[in-house]
NUPA-519586 format. One record per residue (C-alpha): residue in one letter; z, x, y. Coordinates in Angstrom, 3 decimals, padded with zeros to 6 digits. Each point is the difference from the previous one (the first is absolute). Layout:
N
<r><code>A</code><pz>Z</pz><px>X</px><py>Y</py></r>
...
***
This chain:
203
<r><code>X</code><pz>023.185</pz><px>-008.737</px><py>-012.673</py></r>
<r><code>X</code><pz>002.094</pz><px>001.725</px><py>002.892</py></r>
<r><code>X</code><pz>-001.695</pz><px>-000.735</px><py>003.269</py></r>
<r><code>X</code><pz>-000.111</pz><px>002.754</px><py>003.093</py></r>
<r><code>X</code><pz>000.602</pz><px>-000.620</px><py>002.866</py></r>
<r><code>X</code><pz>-003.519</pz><px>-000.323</px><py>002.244</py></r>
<r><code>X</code><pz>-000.177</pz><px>003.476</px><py>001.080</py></r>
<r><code>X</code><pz>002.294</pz><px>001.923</px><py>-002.261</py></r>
<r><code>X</code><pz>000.468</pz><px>004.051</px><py>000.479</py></r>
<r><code>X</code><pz>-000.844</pz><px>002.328</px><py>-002.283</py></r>
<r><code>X</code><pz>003.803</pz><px>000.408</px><py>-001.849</py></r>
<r><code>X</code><pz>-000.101</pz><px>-004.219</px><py>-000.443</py></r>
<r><code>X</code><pz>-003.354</pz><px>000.221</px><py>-001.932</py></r>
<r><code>X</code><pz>001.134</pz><px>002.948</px><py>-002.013</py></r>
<r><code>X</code><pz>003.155</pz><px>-001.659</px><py>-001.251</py></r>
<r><code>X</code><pz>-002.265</pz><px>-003.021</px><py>-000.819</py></r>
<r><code>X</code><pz>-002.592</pz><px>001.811</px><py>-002.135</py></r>
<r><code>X</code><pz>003.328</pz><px>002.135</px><py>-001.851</py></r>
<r><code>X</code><pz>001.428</pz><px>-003.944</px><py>-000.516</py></r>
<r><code>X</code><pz>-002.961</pz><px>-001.201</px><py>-001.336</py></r>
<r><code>X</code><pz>-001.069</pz><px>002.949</px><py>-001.897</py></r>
<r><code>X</code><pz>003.773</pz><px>000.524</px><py>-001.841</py></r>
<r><code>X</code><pz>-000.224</pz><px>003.451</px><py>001.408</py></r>
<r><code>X</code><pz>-003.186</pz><px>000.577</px><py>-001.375</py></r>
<r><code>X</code><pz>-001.972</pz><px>000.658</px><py>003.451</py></r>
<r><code>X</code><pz>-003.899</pz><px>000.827</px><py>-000.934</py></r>
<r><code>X</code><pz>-001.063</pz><px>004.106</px><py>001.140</py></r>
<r><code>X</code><pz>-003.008</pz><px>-002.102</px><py>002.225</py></r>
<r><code>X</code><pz>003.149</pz><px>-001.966</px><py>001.652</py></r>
<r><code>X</code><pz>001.420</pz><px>003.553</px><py>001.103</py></r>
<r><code>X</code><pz>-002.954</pz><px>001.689</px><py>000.923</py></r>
<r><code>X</code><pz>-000.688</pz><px>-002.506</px><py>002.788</py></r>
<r><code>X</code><pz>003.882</pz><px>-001.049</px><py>000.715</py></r>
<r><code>X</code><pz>000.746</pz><px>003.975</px><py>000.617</py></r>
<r><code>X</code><pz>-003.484</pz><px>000.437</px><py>002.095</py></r>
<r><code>X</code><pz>000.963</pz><px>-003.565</px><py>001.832</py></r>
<r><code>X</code><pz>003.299</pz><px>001.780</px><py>000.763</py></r>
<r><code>X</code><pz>-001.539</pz><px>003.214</px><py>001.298</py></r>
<r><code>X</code><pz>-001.597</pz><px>-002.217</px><py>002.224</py></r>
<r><code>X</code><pz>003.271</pz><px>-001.968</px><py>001.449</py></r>
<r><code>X</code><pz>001.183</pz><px>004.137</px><py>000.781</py></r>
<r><code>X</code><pz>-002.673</pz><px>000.128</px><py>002.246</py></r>
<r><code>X</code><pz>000.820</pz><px>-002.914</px><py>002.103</py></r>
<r><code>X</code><pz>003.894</pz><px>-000.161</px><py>-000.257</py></r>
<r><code>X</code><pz>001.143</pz><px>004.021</px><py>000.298</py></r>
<r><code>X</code><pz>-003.749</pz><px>001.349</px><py>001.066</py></r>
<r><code>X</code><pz>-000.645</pz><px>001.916</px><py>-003.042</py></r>
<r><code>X</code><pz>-003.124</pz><px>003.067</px><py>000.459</py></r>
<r><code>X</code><pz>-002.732</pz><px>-001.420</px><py>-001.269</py></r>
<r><code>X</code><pz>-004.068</pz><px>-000.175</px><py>001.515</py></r>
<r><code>X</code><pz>000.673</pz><px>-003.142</px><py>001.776</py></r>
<r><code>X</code><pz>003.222</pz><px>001.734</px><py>001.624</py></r>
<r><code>X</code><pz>-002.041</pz><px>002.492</px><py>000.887</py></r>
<r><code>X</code><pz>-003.103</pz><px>-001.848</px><py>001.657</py></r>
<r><code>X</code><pz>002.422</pz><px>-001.693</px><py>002.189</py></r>
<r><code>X</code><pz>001.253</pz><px>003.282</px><py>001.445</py></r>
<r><code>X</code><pz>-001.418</pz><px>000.074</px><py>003.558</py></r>
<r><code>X</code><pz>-000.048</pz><px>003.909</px><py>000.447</py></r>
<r><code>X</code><pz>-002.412</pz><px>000.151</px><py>-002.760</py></r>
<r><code>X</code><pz>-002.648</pz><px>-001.900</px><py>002.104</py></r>
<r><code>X</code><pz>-002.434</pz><px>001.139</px><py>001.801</py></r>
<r><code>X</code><pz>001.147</pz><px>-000.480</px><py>003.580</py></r>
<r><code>X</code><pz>-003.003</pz><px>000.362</px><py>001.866</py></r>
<r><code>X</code><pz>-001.874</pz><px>-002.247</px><py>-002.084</py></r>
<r><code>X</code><pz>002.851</pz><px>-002.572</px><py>000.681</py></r>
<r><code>X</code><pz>000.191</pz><px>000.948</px><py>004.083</py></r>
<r><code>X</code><pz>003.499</pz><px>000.724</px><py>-001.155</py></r>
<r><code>X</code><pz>002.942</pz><px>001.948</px><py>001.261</py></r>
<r><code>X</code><pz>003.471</pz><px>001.501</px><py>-000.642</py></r>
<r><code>X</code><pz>003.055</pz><px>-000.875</px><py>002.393</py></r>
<r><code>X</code><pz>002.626</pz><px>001.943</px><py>001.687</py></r>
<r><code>X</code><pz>002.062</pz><px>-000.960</px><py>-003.406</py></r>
<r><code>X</code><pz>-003.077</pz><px>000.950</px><py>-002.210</py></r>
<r><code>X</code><pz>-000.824</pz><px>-003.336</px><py>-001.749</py></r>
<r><code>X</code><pz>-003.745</pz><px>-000.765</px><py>-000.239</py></r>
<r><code>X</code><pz>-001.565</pz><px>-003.045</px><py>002.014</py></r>
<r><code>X</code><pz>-003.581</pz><px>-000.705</px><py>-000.653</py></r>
<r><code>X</code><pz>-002.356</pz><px>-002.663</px><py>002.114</py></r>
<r><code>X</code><pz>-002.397</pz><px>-000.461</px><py>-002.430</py></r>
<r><code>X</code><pz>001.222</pz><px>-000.652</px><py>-003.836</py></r>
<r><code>X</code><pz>-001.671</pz><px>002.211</px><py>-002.987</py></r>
<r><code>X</code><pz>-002.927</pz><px>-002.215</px><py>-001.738</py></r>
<r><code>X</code><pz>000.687</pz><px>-000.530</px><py>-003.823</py></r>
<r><code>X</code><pz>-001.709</pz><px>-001.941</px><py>-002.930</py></r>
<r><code>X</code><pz>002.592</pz><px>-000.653</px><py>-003.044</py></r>
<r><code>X</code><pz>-001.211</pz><px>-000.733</px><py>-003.133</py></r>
<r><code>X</code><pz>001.617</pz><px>-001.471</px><py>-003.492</py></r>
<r><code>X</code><pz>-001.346</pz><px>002.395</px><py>-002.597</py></r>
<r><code>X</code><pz>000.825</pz><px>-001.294</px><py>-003.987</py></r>
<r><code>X</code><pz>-000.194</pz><px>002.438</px><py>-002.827</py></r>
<r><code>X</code><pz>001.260</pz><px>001.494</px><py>-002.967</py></r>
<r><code>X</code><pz>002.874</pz><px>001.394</px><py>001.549</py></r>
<r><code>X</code><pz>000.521</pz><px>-003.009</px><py>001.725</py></r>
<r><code>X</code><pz>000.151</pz><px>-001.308</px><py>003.914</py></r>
<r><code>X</code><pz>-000.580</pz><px>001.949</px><py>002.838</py></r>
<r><code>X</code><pz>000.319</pz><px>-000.910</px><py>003.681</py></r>
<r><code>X</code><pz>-003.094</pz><px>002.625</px><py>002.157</py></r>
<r><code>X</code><pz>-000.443</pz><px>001.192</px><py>003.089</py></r>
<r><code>X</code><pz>-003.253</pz><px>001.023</px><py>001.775</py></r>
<r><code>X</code><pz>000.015</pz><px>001.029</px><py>003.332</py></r>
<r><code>X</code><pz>-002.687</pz><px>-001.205</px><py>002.258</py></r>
<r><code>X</code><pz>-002.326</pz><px>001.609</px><py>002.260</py></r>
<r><code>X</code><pz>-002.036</pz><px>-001.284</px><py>002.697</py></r>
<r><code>X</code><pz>-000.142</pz><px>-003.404</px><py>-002.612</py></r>
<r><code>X</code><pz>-000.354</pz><px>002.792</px><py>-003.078</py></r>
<r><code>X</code><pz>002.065</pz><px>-000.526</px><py>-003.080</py></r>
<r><code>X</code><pz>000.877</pz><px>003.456</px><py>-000.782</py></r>
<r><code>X</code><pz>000.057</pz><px>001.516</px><py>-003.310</py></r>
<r><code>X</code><pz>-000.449</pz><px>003.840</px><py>000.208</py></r>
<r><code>X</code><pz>003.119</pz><px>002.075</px><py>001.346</py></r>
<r><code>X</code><pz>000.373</pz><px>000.323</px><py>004.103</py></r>
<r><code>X</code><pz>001.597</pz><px>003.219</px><py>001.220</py></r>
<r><code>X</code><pz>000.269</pz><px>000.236</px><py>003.873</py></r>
<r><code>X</code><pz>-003.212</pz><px>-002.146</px><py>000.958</py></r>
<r><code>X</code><pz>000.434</pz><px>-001.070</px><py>003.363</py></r>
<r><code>X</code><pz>-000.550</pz><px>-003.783</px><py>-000.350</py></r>
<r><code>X</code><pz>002.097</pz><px>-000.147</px><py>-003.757</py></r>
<r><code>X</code><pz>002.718</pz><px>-002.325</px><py>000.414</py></r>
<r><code>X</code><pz>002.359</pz><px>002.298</px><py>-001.982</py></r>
<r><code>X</code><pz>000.286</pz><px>004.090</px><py>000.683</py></r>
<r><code>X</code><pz>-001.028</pz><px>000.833</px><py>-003.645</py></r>
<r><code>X</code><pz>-000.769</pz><px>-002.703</px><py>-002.554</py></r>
<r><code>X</code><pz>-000.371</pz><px>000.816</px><py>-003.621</py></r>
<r><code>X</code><pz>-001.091</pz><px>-002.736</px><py>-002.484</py></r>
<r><code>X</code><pz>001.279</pz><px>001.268</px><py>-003.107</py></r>
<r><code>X</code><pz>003.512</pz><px>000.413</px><py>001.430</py></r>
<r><code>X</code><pz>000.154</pz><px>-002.334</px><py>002.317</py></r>
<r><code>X</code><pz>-002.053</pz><px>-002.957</px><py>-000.869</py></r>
<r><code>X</code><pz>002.101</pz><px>-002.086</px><py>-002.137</py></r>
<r><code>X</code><pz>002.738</pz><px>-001.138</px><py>002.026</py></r>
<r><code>X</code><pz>001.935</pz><px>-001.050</px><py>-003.363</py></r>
<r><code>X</code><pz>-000.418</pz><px>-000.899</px><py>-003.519</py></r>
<r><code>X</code><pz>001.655</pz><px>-003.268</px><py>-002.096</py></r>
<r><code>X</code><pz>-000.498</pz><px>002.100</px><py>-003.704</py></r>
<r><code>X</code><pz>-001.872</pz><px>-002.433</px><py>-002.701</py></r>
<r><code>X</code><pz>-000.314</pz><px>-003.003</px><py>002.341</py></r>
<r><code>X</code><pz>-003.101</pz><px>-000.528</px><py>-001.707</py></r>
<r><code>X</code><pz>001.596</pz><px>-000.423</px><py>-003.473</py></r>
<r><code>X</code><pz>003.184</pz><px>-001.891</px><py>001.075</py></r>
<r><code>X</code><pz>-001.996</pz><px>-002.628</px><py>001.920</py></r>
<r><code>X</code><pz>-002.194</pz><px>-000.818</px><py>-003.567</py></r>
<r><code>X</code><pz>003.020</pz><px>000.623</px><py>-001.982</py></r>
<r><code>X</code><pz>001.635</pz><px>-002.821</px><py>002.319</py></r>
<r><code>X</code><pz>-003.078</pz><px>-002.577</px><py>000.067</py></r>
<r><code>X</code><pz>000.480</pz><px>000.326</px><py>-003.607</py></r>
<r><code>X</code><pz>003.121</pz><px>-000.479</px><py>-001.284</py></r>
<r><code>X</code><pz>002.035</pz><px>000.978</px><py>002.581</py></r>
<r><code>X</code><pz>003.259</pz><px>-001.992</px><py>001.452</py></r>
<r><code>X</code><pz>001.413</pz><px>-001.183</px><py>002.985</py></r>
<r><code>X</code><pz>001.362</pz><px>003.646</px><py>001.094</py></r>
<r><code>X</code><pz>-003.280</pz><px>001.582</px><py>-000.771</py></r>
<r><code>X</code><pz>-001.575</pz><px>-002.440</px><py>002.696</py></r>
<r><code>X</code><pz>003.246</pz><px>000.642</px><py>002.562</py></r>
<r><code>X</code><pz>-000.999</pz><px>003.682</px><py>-000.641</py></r>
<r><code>X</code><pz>-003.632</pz><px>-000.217</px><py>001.145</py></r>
<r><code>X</code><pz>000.633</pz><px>-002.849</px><py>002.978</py></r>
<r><code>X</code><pz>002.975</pz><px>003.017</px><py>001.003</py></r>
<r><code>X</code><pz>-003.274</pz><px>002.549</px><py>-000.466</py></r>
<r><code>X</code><pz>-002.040</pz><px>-001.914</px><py>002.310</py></r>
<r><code>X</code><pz>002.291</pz><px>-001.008</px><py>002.947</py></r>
<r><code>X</code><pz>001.432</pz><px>003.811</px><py>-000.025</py></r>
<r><code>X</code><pz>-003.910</pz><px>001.389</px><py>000.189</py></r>
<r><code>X</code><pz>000.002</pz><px>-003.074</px><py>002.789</py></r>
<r><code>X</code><pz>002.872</pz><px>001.411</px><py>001.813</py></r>
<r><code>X</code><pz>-001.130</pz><px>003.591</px><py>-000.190</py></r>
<r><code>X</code><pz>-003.372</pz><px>-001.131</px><py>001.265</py></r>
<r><code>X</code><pz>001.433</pz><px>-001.744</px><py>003.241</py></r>
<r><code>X</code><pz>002.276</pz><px>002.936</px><py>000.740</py></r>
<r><code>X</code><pz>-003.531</pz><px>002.203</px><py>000.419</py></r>
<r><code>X</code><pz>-001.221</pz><px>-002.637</px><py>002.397</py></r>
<r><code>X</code><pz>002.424</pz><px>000.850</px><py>002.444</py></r>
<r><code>X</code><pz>-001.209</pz><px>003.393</px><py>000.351</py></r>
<r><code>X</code><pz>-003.587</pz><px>000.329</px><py>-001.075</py></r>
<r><code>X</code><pz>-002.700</pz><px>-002.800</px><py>000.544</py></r>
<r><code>X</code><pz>-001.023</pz><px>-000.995</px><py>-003.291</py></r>
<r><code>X</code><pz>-003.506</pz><px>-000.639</px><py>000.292</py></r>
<r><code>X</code><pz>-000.844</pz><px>-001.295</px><py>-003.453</py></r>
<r><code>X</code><pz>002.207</pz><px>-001.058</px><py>-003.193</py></r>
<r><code>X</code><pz>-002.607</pz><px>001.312</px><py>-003.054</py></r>
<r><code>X</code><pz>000.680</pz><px>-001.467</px><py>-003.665</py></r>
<r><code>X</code><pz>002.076</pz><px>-003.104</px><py>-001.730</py></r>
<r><code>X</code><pz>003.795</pz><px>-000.165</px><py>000.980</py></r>
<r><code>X</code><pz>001.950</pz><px>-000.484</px><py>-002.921</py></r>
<r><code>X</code><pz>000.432</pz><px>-003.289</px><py>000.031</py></r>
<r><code>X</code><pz>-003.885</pz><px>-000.659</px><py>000.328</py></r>
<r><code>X</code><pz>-000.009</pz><px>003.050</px><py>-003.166</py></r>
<r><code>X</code><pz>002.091</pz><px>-002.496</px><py>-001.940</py></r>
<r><code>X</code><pz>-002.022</pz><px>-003.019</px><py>000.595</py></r>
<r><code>X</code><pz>-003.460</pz><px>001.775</px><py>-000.882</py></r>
<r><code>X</code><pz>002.123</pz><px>001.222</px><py>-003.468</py></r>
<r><code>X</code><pz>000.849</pz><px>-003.940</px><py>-000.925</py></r>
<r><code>X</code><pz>-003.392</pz><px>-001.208</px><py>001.442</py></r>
<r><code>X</code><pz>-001.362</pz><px>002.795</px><py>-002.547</py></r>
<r><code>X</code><pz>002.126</pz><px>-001.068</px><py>-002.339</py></r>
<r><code>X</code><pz>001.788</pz><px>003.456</px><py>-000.532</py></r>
<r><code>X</code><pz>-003.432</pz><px>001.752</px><py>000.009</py></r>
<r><code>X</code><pz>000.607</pz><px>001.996</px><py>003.070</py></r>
<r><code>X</code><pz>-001.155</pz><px>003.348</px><py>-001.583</py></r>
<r><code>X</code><pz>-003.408</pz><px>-001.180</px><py>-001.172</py></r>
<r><code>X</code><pz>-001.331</pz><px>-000.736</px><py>003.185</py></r>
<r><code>X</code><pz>-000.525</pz><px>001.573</px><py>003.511</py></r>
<r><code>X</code><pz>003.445</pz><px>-000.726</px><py>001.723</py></r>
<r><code>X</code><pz>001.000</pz><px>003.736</px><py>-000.827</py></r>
***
């Protein structure tokens, strides 16, 4: 079998899986290969996306965050928004969440212009899910199963881009709490279940 390298991009485990598959690349494969790439747009050319967005200091709430703007008008804060992130599983797939805290809160109803709100307006259903890997679920069962050795580069390059993405909101917001299984703990509860991952209470 053709080995990687030990942390290949994105383009090395896609010609892999068209090598191994004669062409033949599973729909699953490119559902989660195109969202995984989606992903990389966000952290090489800083594509719009919710996570852009969050990171955008003049949405905060400046007074919340004894911040300021100056003389060039970039935003300085003293005190660094309070956020929980979660790993949410489910039919559609993975999500990485945001919830804002407040005074220790995890906040789940919308915030428009409340004085000690971390963020100017927050709306959950917009705004919430920072991104989405589509059918990580699936893929991740469909790899425990019968799956080969560019299925598992696929979901290792899953998890340390989530990773990455996670330690680029550190910088800016103090993550108080990290809610859920990462995906690599999400694949060992599927092979410790023995593929059974949708009978129980994981999701």
């Amino acid at each position: 079998m053709t080995s990687l390298s030990k942390k290949p991009n994105l383009k090395e485990i896609n010609a892999l899986k068209k090598k191994l598959t004669w062409g033949d690349v599973p729909a699953i494969y490119h559902l989660v290969a195109s969202s995984l790439s989606e992903l990389d747009g966000i952290l090489s050319h800083g594509f719009d996306s919710n996570f852009k967005n969050i990171l955008d200091k003049t949405t905060w709430n400046l007074q919340a965050l004894d911040g300021y703007r100056d003389t060039d008008g970039k935003v300085h804060v003293k005190i660094k928004p309070q956020i929980i992130l979660q790993h949410e599983y489910n039919e559609q797939g993975y999500e990485l969440q945001c919830y804002p805290v407040v005074e220790g809160e995890k906040i789940k109803r919308p915030l428009i212009k409340e004085h000690k709100s971390p963020f100017q307006t927050w709306l959950p259903e917009s705004m919430r899910i920072l991104f989405r890997i589509n059918s990580l679920v699936a893929f991740a069962i469909f790899t425990y199963q019968r799956g080969d050795e560019a299925d598992l580069a696929l979901l290792k390059y899953a998890f340390y881009r989530v990773q990455k993405l996670m330690a680029i909101l550190s910088e800016s917001f103090q993550v108080l709490t990290v809610e859920g299984y990462s995906i690599a703990e999400f694949y060992q509860e599927i092979a410790q279940r023995n593929g059974n991952i949708l009978s129980g209470d994981v999701i």
